[in-house]
PDB file of N, H, CA, C and O in Angstrom:
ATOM      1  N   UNK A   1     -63.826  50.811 -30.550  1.00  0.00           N
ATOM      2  CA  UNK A   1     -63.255  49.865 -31.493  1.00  0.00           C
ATOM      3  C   UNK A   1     -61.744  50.090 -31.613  1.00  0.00           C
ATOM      4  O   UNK A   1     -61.211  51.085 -31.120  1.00  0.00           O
ATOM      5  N   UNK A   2     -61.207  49.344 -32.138  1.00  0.00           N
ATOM      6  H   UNK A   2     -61.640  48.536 -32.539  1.00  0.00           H
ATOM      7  CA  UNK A   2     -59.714  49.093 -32.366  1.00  0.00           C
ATOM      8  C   UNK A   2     -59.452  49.446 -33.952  1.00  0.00           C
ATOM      9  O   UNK A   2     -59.690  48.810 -34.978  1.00  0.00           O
ATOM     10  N   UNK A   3     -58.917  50.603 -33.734  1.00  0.00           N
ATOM     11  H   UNK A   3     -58.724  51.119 -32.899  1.00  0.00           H
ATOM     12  CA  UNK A   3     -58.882  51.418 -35.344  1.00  0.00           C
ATOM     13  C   UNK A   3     -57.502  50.690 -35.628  1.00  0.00           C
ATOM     14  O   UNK A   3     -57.457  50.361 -36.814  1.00  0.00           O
ATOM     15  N   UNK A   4     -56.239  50.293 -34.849  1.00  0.00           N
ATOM     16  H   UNK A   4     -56.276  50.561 -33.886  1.00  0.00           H
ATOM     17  CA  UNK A   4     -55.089  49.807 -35.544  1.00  0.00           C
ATOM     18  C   UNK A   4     -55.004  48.711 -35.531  1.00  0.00           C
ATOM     19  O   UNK A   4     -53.946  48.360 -36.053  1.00  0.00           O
ATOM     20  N   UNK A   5     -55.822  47.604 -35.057  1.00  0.00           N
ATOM     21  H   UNK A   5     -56.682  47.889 -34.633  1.00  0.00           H
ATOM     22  CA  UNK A   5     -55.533  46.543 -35.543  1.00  0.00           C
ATOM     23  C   UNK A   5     -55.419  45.983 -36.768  1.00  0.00           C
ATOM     24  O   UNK A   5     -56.385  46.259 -37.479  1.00  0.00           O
ATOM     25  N   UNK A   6     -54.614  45.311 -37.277  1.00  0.00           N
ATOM     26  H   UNK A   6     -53.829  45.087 -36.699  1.00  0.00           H
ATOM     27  CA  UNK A   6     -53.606  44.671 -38.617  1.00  0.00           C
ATOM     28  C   UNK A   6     -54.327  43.018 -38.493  1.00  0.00           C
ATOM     29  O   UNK A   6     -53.853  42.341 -37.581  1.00  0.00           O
ATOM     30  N   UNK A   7     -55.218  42.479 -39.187  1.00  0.00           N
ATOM     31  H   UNK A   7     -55.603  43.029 -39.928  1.00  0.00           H
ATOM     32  CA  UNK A   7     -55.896  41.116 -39.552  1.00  0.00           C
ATOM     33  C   UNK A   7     -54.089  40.490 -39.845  1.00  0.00           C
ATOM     34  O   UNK A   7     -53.101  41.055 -40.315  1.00  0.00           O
ATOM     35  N   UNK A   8     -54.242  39.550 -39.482  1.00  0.00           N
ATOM     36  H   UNK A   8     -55.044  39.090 -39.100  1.00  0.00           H
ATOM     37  CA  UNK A   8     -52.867  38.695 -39.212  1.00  0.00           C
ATOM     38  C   UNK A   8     -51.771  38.985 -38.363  1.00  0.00           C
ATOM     39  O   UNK A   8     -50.647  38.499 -38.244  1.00  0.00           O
ATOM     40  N   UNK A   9     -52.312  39.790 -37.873  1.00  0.00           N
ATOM     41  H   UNK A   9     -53.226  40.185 -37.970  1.00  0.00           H
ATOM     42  CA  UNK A   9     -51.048  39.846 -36.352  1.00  0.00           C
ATOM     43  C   UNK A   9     -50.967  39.587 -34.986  1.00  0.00           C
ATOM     44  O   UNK A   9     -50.083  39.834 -34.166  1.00  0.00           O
ATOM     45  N   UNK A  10     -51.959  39.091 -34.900  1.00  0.00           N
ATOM     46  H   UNK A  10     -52.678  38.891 -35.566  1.00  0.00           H
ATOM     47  CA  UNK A  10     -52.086  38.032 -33.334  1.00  0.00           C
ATOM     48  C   UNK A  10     -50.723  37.508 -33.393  1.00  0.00           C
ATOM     49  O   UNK A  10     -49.961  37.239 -34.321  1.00  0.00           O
ATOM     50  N   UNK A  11     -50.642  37.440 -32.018  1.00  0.00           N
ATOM     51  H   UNK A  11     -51.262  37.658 -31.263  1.00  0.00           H
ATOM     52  CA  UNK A  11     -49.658  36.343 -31.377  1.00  0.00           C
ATOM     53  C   UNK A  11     -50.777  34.985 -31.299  1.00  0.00           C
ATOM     54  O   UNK A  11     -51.856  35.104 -30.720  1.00  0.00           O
ATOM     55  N   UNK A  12     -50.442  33.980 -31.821  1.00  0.00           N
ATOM     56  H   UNK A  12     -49.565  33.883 -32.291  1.00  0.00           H
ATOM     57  CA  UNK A  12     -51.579  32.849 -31.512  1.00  0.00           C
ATOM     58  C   UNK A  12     -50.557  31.835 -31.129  1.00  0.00           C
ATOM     59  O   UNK A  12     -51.015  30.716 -31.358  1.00  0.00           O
ATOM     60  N   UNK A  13     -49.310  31.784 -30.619  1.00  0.00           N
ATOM     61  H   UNK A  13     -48.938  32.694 -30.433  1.00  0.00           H
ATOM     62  CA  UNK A  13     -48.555  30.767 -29.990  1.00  0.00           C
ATOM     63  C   UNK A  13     -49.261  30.174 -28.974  1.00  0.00           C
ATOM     64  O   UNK A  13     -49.339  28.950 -29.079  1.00  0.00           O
ATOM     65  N   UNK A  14     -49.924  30.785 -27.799  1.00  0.00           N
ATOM     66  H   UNK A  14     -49.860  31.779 -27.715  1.00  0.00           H
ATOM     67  CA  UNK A  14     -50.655  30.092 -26.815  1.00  0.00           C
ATOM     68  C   UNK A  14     -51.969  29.405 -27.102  1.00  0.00           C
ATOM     69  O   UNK A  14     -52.412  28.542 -26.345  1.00  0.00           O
ATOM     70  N   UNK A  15     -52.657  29.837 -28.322  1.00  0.00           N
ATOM     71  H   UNK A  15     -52.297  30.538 -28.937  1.00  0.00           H
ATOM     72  CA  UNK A  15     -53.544  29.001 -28.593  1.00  0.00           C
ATOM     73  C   UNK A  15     -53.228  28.001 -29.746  1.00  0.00           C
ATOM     74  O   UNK A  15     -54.050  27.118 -29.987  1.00  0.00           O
ATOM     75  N   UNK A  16     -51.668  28.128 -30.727  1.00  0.00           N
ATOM     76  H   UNK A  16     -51.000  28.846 -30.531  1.00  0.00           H
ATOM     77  CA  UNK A  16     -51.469  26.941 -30.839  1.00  0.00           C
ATOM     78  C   UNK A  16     -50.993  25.705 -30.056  1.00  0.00           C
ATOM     79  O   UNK A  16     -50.992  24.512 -30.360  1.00  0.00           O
ATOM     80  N   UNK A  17     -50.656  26.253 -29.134  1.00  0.00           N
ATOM     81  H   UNK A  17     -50.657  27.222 -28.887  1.00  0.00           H
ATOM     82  CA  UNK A  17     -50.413  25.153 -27.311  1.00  0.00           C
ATOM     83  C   UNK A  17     -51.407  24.416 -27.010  1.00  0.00           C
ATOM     84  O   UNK A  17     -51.418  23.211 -26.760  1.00  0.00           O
ATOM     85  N   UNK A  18     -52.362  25.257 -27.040  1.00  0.00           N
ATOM     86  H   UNK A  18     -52.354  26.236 -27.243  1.00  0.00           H
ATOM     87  CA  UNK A  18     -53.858  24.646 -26.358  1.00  0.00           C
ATOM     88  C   UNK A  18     -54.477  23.785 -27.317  1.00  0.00           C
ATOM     89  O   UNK A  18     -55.086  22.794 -26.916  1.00  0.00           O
ATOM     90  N   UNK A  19     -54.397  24.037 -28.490  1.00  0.00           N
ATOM     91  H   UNK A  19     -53.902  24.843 -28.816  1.00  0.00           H
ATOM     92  CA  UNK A  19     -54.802  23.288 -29.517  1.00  0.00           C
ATOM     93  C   UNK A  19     -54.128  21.643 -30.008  1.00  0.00           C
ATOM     94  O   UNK A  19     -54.692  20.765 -30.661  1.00  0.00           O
ATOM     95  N   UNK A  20     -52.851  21.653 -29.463  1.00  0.00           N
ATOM     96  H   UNK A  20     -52.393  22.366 -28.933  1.00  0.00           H
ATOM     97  CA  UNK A  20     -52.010  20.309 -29.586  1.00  0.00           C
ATOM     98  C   UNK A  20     -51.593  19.872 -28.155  1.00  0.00           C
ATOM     99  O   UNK A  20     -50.914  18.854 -28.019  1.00  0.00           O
ATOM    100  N   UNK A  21     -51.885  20.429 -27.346  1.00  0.00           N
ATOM    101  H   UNK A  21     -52.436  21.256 -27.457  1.00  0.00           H
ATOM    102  CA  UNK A  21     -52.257  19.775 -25.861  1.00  0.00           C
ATOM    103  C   UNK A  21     -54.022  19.051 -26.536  1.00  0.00           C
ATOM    104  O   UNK A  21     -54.120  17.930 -27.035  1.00  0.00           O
ATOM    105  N   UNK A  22     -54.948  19.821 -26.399  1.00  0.00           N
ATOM    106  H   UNK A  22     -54.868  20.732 -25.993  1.00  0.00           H
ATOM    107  CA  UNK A  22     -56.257  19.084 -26.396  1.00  0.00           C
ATOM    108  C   UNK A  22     -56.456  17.959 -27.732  1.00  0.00           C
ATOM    109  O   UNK A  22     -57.343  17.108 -27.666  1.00  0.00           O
ATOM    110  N   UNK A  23     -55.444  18.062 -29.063  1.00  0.00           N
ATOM    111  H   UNK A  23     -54.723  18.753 -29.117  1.00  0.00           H
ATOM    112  CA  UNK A  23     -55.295  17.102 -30.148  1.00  0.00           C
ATOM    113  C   UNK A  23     -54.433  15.432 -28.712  1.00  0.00           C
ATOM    114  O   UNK A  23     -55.158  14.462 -28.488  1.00  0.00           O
ATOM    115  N   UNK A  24     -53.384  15.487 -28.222  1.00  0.00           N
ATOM    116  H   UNK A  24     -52.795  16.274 -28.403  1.00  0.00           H
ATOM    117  CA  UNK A  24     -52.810  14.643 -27.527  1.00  0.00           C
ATOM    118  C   UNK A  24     -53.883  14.427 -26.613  1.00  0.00           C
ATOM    119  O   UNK A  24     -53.741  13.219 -26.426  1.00  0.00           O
ATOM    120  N   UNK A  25     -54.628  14.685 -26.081  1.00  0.00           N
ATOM    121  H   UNK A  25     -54.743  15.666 -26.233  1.00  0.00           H
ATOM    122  CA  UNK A  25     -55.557  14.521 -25.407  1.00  0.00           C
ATOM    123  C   UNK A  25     -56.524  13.515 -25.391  1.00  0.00           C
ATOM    124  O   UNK A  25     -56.815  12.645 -24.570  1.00  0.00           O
ATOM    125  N   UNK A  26     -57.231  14.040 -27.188  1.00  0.00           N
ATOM    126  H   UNK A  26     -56.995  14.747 -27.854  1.00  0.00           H
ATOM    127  CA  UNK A  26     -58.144  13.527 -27.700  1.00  0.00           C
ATOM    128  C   UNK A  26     -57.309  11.872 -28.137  1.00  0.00           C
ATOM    129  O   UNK A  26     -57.382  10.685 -27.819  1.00  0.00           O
ATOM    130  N   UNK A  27     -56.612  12.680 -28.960  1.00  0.00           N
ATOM    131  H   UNK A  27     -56.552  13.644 -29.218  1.00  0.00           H
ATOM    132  CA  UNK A  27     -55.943  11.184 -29.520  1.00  0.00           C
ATOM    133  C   UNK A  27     -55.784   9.901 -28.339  1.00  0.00           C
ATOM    134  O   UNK A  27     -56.110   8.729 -28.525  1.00  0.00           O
ATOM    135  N   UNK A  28     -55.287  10.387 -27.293  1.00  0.00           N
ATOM    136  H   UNK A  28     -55.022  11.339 -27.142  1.00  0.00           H
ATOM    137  CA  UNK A  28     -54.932   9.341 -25.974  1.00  0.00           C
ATOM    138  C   UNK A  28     -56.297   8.553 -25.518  1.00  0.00           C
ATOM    139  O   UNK A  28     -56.542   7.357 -25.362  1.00  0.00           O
ATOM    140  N   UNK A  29     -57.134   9.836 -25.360  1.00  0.00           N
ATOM    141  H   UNK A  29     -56.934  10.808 -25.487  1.00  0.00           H
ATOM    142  CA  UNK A  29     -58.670   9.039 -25.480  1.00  0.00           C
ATOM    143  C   UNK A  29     -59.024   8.048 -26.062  1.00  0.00           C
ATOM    144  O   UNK A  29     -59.210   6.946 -25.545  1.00  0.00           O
ATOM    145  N   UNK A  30     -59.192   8.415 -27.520  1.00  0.00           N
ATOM    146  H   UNK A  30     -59.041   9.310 -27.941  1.00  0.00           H
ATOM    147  CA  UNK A  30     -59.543   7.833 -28.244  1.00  0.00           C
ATOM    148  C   UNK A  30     -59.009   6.392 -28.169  1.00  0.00           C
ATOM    149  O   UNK A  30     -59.771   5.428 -28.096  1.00  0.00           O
ATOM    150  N   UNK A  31     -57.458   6.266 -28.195  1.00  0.00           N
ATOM    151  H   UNK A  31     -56.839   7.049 -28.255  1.00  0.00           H
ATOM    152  CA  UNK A  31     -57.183   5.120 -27.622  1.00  0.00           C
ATOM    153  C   UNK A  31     -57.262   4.545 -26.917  1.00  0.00           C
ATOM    154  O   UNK A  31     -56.680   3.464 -27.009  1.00  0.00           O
ATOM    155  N   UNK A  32     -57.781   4.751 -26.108  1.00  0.00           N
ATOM    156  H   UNK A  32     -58.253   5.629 -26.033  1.00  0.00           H
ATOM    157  CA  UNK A  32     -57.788   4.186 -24.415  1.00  0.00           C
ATOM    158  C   UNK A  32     -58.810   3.876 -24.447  1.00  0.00           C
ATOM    159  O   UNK A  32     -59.029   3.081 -23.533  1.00  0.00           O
ATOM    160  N   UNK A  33     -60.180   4.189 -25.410  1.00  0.00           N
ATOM    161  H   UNK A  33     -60.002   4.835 -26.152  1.00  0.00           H
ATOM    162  CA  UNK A  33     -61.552   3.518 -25.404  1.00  0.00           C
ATOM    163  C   UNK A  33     -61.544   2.439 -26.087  1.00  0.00           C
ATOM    164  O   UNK A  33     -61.941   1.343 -25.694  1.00  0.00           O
ATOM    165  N   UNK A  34     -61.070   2.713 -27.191  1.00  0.00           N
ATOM    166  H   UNK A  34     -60.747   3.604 -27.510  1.00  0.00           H
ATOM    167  CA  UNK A  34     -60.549   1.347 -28.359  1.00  0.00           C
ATOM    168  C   UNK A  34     -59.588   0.158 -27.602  1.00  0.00           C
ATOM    169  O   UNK A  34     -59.466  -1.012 -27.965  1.00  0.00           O
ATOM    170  N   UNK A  35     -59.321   0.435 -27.118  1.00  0.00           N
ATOM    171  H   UNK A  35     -59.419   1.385 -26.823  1.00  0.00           H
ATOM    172  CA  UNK A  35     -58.452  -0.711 -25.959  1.00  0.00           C
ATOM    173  C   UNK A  35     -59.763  -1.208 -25.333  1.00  0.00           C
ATOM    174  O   UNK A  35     -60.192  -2.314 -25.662  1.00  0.00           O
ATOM    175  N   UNK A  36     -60.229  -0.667 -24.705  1.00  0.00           N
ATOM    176  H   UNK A  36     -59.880   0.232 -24.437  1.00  0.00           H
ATOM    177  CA  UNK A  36     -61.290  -0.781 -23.566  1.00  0.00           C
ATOM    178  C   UNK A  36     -61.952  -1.800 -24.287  1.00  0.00           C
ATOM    179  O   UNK A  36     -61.925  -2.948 -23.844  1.00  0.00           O
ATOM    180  N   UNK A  37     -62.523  -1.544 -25.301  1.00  0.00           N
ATOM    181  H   UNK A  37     -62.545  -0.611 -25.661  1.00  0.00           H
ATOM    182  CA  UNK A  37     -63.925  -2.107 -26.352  1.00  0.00           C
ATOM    183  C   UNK A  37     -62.641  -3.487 -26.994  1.00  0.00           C
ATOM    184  O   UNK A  37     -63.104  -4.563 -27.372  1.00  0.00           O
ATOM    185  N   UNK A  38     -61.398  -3.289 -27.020  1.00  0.00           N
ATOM    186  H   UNK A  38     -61.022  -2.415 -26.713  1.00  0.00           H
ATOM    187  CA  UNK A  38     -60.991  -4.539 -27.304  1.00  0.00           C
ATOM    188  C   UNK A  38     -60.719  -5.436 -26.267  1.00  0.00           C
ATOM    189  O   UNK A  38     -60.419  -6.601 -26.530  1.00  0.00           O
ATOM    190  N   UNK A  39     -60.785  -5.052 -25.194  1.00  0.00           N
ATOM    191  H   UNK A  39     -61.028  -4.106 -24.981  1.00  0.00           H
ATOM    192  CA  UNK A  39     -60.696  -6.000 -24.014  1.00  0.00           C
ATOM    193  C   UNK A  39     -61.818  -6.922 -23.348  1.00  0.00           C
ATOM    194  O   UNK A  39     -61.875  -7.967 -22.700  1.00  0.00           O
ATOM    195  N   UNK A  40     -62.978  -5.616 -24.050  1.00  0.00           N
ATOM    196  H   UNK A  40     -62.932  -4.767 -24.576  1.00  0.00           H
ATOM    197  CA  UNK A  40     -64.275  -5.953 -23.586  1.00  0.00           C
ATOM    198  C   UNK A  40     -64.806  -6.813 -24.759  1.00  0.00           C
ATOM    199  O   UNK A  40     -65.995  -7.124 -24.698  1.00  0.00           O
ATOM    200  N   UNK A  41     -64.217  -7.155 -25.617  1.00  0.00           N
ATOM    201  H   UNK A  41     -63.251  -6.902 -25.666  1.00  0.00           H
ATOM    202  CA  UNK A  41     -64.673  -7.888 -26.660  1.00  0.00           C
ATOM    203  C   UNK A  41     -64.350  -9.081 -26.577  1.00  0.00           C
ATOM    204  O   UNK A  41     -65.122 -10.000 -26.850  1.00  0.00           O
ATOM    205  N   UNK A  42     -62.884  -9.265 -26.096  1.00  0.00           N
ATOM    206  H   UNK A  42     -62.257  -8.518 -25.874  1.00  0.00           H
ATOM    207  CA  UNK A  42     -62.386 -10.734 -25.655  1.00  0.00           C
ATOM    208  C   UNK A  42     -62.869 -11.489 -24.453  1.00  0.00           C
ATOM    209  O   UNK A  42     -63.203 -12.642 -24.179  1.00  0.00           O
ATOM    210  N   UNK A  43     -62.744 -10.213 -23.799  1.00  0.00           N
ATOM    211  H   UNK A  43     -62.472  -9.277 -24.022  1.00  0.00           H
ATOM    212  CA  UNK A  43     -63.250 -10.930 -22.414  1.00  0.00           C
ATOM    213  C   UNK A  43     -64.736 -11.264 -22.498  1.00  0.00           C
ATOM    214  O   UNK A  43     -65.263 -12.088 -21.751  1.00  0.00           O
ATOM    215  N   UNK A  44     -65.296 -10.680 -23.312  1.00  0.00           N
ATOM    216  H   UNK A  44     -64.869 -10.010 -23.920  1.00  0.00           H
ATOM    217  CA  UNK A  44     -67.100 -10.867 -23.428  1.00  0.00           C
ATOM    218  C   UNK A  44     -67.902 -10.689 -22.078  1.00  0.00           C
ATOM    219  O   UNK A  44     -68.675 -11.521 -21.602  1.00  0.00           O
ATOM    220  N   UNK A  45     -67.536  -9.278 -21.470  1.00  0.00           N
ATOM    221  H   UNK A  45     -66.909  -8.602 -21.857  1.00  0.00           H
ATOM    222  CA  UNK A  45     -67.412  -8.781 -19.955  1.00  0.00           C
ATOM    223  C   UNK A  45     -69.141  -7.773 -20.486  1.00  0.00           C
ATOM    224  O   UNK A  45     -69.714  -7.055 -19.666  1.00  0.00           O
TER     225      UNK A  45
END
């Protein structure tokens, strides 16, 4: 076990990266289906 580890002292910079890369991600998705379903709604495809 890790007798000196200190609860709040991570470095978590790289997993706040990964976390707002995969948020832009999602979000882009998300849009890009909602487009989809509005195209597919007009067009009645």
């Amino acid at each position: 076990m890790a007798e000196d580890h200190k609860p709040g002292s991570m470095d978590t910079t790289e997993q706040e990266k990964t976390f707002a890369g995969f948020m832009t991600f999602t979000k882009w998705t998300v849009i890009a289906i909602i487009v989809l379903l509005i195209l597919l709604a007009i067009f009645r495809t």
